[in-house]
C-alpha positions as CSV (number, residue, x, y, z in Angstrom):
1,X,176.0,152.4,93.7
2,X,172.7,150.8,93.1
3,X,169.8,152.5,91.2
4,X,167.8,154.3,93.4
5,X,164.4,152.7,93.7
6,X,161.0,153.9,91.8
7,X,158.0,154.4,94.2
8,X,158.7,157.7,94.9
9,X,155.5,158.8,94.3
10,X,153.8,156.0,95.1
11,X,154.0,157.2,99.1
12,X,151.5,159.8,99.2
13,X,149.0,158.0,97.1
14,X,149.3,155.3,100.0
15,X,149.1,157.3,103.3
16,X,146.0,158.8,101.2
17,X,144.3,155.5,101.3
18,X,145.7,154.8,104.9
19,X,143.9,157.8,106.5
20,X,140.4,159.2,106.3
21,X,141.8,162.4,105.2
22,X,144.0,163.4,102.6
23,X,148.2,163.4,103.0
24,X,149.2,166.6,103.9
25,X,153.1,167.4,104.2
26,X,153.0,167.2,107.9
27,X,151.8,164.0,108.0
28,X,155.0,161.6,108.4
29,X,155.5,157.9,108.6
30,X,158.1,156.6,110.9
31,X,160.2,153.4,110.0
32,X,162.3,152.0,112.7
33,X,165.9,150.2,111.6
34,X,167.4,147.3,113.7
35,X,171.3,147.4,113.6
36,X,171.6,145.0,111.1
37,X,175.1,143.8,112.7
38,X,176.3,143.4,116.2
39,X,179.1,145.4,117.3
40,X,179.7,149.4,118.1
41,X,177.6,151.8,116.6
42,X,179.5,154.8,115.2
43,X,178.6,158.2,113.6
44,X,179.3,158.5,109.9
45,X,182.0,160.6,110.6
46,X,184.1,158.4,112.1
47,X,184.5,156.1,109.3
48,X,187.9,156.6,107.6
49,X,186.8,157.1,104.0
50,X,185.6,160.0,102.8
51,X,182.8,158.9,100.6
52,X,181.1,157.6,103.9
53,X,182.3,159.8,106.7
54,X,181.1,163.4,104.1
55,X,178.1,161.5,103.6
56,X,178.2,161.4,99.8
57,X,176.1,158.5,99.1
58,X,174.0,159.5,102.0
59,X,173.0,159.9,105.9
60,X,173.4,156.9,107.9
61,X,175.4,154.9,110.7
62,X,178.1,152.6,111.0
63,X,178.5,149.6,113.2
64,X,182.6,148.0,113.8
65,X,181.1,144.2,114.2
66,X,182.5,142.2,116.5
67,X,181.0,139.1,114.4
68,X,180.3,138.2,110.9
69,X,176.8,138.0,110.4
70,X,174.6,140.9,108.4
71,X,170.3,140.3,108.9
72,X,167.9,142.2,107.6
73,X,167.4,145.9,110.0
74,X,163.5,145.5,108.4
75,X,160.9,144.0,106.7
76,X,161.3,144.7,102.7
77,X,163.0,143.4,99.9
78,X,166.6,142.9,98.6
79,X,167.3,145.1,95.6
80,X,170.5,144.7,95.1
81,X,173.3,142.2,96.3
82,X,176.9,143.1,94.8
83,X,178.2,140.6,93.2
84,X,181.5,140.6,95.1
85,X,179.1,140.2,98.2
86,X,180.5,142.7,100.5
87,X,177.5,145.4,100.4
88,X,173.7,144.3,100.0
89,X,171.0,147.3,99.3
90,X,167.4,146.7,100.7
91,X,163.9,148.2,100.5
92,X,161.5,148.4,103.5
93,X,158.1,148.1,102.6
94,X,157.4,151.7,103.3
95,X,160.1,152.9,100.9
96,X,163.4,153.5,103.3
97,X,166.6,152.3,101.5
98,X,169.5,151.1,103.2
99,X,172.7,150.3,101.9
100,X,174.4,147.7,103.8
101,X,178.9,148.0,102.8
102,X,181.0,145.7,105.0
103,X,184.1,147.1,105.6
104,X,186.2,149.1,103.9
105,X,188.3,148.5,100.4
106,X,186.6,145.0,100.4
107,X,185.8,145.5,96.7
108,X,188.5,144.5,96.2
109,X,188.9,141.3,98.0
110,X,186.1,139.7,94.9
111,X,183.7,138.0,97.5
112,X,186.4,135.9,99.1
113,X,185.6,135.6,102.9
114,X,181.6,136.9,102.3
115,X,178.6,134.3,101.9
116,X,175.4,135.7,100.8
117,X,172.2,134.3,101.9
118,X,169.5,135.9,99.7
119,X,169.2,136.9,96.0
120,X,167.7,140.2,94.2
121,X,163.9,140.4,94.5
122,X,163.8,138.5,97.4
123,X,161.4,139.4,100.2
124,X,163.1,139.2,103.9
125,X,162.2,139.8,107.5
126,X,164.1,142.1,109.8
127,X,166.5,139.5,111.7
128,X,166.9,137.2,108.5
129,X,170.2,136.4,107.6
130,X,171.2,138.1,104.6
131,X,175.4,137.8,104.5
132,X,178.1,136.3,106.3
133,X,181.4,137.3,106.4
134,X,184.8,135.9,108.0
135,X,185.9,138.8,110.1
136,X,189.1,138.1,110.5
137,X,190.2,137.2,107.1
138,X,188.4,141.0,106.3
139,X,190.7,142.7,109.2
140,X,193.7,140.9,107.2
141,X,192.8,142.1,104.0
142,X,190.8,145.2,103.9
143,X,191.3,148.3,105.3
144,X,189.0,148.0,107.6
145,X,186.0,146.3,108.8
146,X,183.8,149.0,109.8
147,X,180.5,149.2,107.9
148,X,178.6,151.9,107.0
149,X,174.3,151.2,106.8
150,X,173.9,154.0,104.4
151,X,170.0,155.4,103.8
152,X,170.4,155.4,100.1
153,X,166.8,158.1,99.3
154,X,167.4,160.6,101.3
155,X,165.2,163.0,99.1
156,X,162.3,160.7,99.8
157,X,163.1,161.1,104.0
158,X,162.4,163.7,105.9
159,X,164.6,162.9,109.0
160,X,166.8,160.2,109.8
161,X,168.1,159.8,114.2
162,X,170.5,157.2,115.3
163,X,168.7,156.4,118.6
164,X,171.4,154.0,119.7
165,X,174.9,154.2,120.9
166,X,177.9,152.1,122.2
167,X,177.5,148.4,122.2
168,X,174.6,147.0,119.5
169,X,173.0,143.7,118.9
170,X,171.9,142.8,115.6
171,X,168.1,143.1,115.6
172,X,167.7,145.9,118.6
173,X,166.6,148.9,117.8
174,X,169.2,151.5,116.0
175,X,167.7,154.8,114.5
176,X,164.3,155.7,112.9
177,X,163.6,157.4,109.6
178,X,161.0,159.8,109.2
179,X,159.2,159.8,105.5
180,X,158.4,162.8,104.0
């Protein structure tokens, strides 16, 4: 999908300089994730396609929006925004990646119903609006609208918990990743 980001090693040397003593692998940074739509929040598994639901681009959520607008779950920067505008990968500043994919089989749809509100490099704040998306040109077209929020490094994480369930709002809290 996108290039997964540099920086890996970058983290320790950081929470070295953070704390009076050196990292040790038990020390962990947490990073919270807002639901970056509004709508229900699924497990992985429930996503009809395979290459989300066996997690084989990674761990992660899924939210069926009930509206078309996408913001930013945290603070970072956009590394990547498809140029068909249906998925959007972001950085935090502490190193989670998240890959944002708007439905399902809306590849193919070649950005028709999707606005995007940011560009590659730039830095956003969690609640900025980074896409927007007709919804129901995307249930008329694509297979589906559900979107998977896909954690992108999860070599560089050492846990990852959905905290919320049912009914989200974009910007509320949704899960929390652990750093390693």
């Amino acid at each position: 999908m996108f290039n997964k980001l540099k920086k890996m090693f970058g983290l320790e040397e950081n929470e070295q300089q953070a704390g009076s003593a050196p990292a040790s692998k038990e020390s962990v940074k947490e990073v919270v994730i807002k639901a970056p739509l509004t709508g229900e929040i699924h497990p992985l598994s429930e996503v009809p396609d395979p290459v989300f639901a066996e997690k084989m681009m990674g761990d992660g959520f899924a939210i069926t929006p009930s509206e078309g607008v996408v913001v930013a779950p945290f603070d970072g920067e956009i590394v990547q925004v498809f140029h068909t505008k249906h998925a959007i990968g972001i950085r935090s500043k502490n190193g989670v990646e998240i890959l944002i994919h708007v439905g399902l089989e809306t590849v193919k749809l070649n950005g028709e119903g999707f606005d995007a509100h940011v560009t590659e490099g730039q830095n956003v704040n969690a609640g900025d609006h980074l896409l927007t998306f007709n919804i129901d040109y995307i249930k008329e077209n694509a297979k589906s609208t559900i979107t998977p929020v896909i954690f992108t490094n999860g070599d560089a994480l050492e846990n990852i918990k959905v905290t919320a369930t049912g009914s989200v709002q974009k910007g509320s809290d949704a899960a929390i990743a652990s750093l390693k």
